[in-house]
C-alpha positions, 0 to 999 in steps of 0.5 A: 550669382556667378555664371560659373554656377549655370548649370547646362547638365540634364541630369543636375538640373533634374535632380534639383527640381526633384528637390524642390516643393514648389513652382512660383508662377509669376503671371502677367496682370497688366502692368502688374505680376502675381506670383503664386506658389503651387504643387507642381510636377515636369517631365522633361525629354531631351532637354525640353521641360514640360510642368504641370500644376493644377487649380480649380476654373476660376479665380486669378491665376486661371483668368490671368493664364486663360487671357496670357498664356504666359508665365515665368517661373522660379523653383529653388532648394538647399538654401543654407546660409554660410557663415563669413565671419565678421567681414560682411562680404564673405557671407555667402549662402549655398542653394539650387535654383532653376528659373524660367518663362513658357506657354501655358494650356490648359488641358481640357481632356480628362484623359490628359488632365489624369495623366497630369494628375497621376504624374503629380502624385507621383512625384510628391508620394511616389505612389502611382495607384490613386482613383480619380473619380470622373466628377473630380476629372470634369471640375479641375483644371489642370495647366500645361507650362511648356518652357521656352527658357530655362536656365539652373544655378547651384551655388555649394560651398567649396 
């Protein structure tokens, strides 16, 4: 990666993350890290980057989060491969990426978890008119990463 793909623009940075899929949350686990992949949704003002993703209340990535607080986080697209001939170090490849670390909440309303939740869904069908019964709301957990460094990259063939 060269420094000459940072990206420092809001509007470039948001429409690569309205590219991408999926968040990988690497969570601190000792002397260890557990990277898990997740459906995810943000919101960002001014500049300031707020994601969230959701999961039931229990298991690693919820005792890790509950204990640190902490994650760092990686979310790409457009990767392509571009073909450099026979000379090995001409080969390159095209992608987007945004990375980054935060403090995690979990949110512990159902009205804030609904509002994450109908963000989420939003983001992946574009539709805003689901239910939520209540006896969902009180059961999952939905997380808050509030990112406290971001940084974007995109790499295209010129």
């Amino acid at each position: 990666m060269s420094k000459q793909d940072t990206v420092t623009d809001i509007p470039t940075i948001n429409h690569v993350l309205d590219q991408c899929e999926t968040i990988h949350l690497g969570l601190r686990d000792g002397e260890r890290v557990y990277v898990v992949p997740v459906h995810f949704a943000y919101e960002e003002h001014q500049g300031h980057y707020t994601f969230y993703f959701h999961g039931g209340p229990h298991g690693r990535r919820y005792e890790l989060v509950k204990k640190t607080h902490y994650a760092a986080f990686e979310l790409n697209s457009g990767q392509q491969l571009r073909d450099g001939g026979s000379i090995a170090c001409t080969w390159s490849a095209n992608y987007a990426s945004v990375l980054g670390e935060g403090h995690v909440d979990l949110l512990e309303s159902n009205q804030d978890k609904l509002a994450a939740l109908k963000l989420m869904m939003k983001q992946y069908t574009g539709r805003t008119d689901f239910e939520f019964p209540e006896e969902h709301l009180q059961y999952v957990q939905v997380y808050k990463l509030t990112a406290t460094e971001l940084s974007c990259r995109v790499h295209r063939k010129k």
